[in-house]
N, C-alpha and C positions, 0 to 999 in steps of 0.2 A: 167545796163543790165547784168545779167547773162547769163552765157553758158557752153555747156558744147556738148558731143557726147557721142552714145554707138552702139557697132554696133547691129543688129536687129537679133534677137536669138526671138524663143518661150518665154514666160513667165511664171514663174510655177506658176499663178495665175488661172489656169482652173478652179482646185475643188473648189476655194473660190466662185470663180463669180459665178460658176454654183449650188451652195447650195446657196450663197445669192439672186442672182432671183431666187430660189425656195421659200424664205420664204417670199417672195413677198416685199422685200425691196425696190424693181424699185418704189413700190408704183405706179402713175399714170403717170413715165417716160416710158412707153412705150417701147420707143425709145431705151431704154437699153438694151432688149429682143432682139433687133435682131443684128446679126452678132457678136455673141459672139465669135464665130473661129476667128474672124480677129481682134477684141479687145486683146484677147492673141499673136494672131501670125500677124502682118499686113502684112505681106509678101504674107498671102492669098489672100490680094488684090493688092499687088503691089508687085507682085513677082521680081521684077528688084531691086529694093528695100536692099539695105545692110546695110544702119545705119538711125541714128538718131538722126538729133540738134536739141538738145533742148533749149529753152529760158528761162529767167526770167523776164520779164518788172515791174519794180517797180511801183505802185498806192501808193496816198497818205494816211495816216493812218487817219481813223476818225475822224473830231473836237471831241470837247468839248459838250458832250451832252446836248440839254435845261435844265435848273434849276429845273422848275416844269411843265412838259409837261401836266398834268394834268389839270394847272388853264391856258396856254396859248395852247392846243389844236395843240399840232407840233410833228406830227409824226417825225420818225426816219427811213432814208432809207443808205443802206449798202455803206460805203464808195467807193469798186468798182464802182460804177454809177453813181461819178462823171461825168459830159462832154460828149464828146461825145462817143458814142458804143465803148467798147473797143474792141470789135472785127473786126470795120473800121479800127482804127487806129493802129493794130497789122497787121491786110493783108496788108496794107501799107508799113508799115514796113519790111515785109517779102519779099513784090514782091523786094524794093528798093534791101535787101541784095540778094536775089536771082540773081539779074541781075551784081551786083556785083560779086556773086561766077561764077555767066558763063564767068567772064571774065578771073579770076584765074582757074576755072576749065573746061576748053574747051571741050563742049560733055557729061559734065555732067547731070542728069537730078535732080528733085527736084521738090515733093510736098510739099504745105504747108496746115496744121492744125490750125486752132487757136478757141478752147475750141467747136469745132464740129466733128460727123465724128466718127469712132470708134476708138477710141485712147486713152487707158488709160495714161493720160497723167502724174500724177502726177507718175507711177510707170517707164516709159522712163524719167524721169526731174531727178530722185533716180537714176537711173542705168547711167545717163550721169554726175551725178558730180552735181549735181545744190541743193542738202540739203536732210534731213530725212524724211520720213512720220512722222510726230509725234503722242501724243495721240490726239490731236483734230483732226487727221485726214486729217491735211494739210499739203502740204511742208514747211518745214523748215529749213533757213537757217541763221547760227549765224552771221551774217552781218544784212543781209536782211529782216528776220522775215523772216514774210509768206503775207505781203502787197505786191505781184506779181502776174501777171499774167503769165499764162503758153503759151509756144506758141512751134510748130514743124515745122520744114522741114524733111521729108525723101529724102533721096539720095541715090543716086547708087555707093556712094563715098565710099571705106573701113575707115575705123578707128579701135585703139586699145580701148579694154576696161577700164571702169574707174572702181578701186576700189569702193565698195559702202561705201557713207561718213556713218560714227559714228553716233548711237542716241544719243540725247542730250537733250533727257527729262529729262532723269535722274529717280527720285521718284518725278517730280513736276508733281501736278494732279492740276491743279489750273482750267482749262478748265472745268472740269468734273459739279462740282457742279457749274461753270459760268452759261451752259446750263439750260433756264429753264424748258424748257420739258423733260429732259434729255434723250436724244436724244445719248448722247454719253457713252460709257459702260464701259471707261475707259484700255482696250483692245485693244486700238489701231483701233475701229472699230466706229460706231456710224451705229443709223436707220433713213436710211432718213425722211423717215414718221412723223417722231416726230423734226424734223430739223425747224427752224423758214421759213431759206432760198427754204427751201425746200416749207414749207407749203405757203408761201407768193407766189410765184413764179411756178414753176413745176406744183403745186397742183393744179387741175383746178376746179374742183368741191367742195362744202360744206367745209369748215375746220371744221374736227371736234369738237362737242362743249364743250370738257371738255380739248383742247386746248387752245382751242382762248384767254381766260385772260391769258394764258401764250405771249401771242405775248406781251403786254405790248404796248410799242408803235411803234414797229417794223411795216411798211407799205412796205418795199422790202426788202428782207435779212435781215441780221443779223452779228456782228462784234462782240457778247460780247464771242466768244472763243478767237478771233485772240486778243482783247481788255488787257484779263489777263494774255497772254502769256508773259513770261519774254524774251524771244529772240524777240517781240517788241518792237522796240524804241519808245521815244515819240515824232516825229514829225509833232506836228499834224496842220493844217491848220485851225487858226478860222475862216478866211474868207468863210469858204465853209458850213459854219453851217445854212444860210439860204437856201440854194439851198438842203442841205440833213435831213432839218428839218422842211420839209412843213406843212405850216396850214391847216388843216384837213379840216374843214369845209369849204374854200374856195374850196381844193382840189374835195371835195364831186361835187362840183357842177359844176365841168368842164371834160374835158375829157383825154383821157391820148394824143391824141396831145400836151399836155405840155411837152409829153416828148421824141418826136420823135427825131428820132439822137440818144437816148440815149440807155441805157441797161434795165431803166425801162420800156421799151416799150415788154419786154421779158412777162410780168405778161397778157400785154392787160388791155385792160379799164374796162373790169368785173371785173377780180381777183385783179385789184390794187382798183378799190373803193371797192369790196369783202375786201379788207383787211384796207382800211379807216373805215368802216362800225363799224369792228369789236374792233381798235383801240380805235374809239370812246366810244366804248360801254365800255371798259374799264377803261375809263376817271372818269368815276360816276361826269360830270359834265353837271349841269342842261342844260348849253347853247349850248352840244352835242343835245340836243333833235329836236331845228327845223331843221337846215339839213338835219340829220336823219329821219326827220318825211316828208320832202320832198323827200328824198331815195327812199318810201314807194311806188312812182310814176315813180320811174324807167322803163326803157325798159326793163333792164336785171333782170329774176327773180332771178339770185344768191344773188345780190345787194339786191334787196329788201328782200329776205330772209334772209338776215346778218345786214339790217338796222331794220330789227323787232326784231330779238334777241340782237342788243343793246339798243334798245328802251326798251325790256325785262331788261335787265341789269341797265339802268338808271330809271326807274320810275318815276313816278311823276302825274300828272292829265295831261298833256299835250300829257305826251308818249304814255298813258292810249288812250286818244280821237284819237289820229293817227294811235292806232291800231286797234280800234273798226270801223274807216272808211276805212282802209283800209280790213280788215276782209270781208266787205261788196262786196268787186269786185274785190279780188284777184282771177284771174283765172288760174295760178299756185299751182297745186296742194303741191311740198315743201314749197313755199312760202307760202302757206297758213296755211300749218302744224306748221312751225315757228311763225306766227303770232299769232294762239289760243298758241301755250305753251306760247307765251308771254304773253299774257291776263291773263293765266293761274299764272304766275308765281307773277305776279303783282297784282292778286285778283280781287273781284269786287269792 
């Protein structure tokens, strides 16, 4: 566990936030848009409020990727979500130490945070001592990498300031061309928009299509920045490579109850088979097609609009026949737009 304190000052982050939700980077977070005054300054909402501990809880670093995800059909989901929510088991954690510091600090008070809430947290995790931003744009720290999660308490506790640790990128750009949307500018900045994590997850509607073969087999998140980073160790756990490497077409045909308790239940059962859909379709293997072509019978028109465009993307006489019947009584109008350009794209 990492830690650290800082006490709670303004952050001269205003102009940045406020030009980057100008160029519409929230993309479809919303949620980021509102209470930007308290995201710079939290004291606007918790004006009693005078510092800030910060945490680091370490997660396991990724298995061993499948061989050939290709011919056995096994998506890739982000090693955070492993187990269960990590945001259960960090409120946990925090009430535990909370009730602890009431006993050392009598009259104390104390909010906690853990990855909600307006709290830029990776720039409080920097100003407390807990590692760098670096150029992939996540905390970093030369023990720990960047496999942590972040977590806060505010308090009405003083503290002195931490010197801000050293960058330690150095000229390694290694992250840069990892990304395969590139997503990241190298700048120390990235667009969420173009993010895997982002577009799997956040993203509620349509992934756009001149992304999607970039997801590769990515079905929640995404770990190849944190993967090439040289202040990653390599501890990695193979045991955990079926639980973070599920098969696809099994997956197509259930519902995201598989993964309640978990963090992938963040996507919801649209956007996560929304993003099996699209996996598949990158597979270019023939035995993606019946799944897929029972997708087409979906409740959810997302789903069925991202199982026509991989059925577009595999061909074959079969994919051919389950979009010509589906064609016939899609009453979703995007859905149905996907479905002719598939046809279209497959010929007569």
């Amino acid at each position: 566990m990492l830690a650290g304190a800082a006490p709670l000052v303004p952050l001269d982050r205003a102009a940045f936030l406020e030009a980057w939700l100008a160029e519409g980077r929230a993309g479809e977070m919303h949620y980021l848009t509102d209470r930007a005054a308290v995201r710079v300054d939290p004291r606007r909402r918790f004006p009693w409020a005078r510092a800030v501990l910060s945490f680091g809880y370490p997660y396991q670093p990724p298995p061993p990727p499948p061989g050939d995800w290709r011919d056995t059909l096994r998506g890739r989901i982000a090693s955070y979500a492993l187990g269960v929510d990590y945001h259960d088991r960090l409120r946990a954690l925090l009430r535990s130490l909370m009730r602890r510091l009431a006993v050392c600090f009598p009259g104390a008070r104390f909010h906690p945070y853990v990855d909600t809430g307006p709290v830029l947290e990776r720039e409080w995790a920097a100003r407390a001592g807990l590692g760098w931003i670096g150029r992939n744009t996540l905390l970093l720290q030369r023990d720990a990498g960047s496999y942590f999660f972040l977590a806060e308490l505010f308090t009405d506790l003083e503290v002195e300031p931490m010197p801000l640790p050293a960058d330690h990128c150095g000229t390694c750009r290694r992250c840069i061309p990892a990304c395969p949307t590139g997503a990241l500018a190298g700048d120390y900045t990235m667009d969420p928009r173009r993010c895997i994590a982002y577009l799997t997850i956040e993203h509620r509607s349509a992934i756009p299509a001149a992304l999607r073969p970039a997801l590769d087999n990515w079905i929640f998140g995404c770990d190849l920045c944190q993967e090439v980073c040289p202040w990653n160790r390599d501890g990695r756990d193979p045991t955990a490579t079926d639980v973070l490497t599920p098969h696809l077409p099994t997956l197509l045909a259930l519902d995201a109850d598989r993964f309640r308790r978990t963090a992938v239940l963040r996507a919801g059962r649209r956007g996560l088979l929304r993003n099996v859909a699209v996996v598949l379709g990158n597979s270019g293997n023939p035995a993606a097609v019946p799944p897929l072509a029972a997708a087409l019978a979906d409740p959810e028109p997302l789903v069925r609009t991202h199982a026509a465009w991989a059925l577009g993307q595999l061909g074959g006489a079969a994919a051919r026949r389950a979009l010509e019947r589906a064609r016939r009584c899609e009453p979703d109008a995007a859905a149905a737009a996907e479905i002719s350009a598939a046809r279209a794209a497959l010929g007569t």
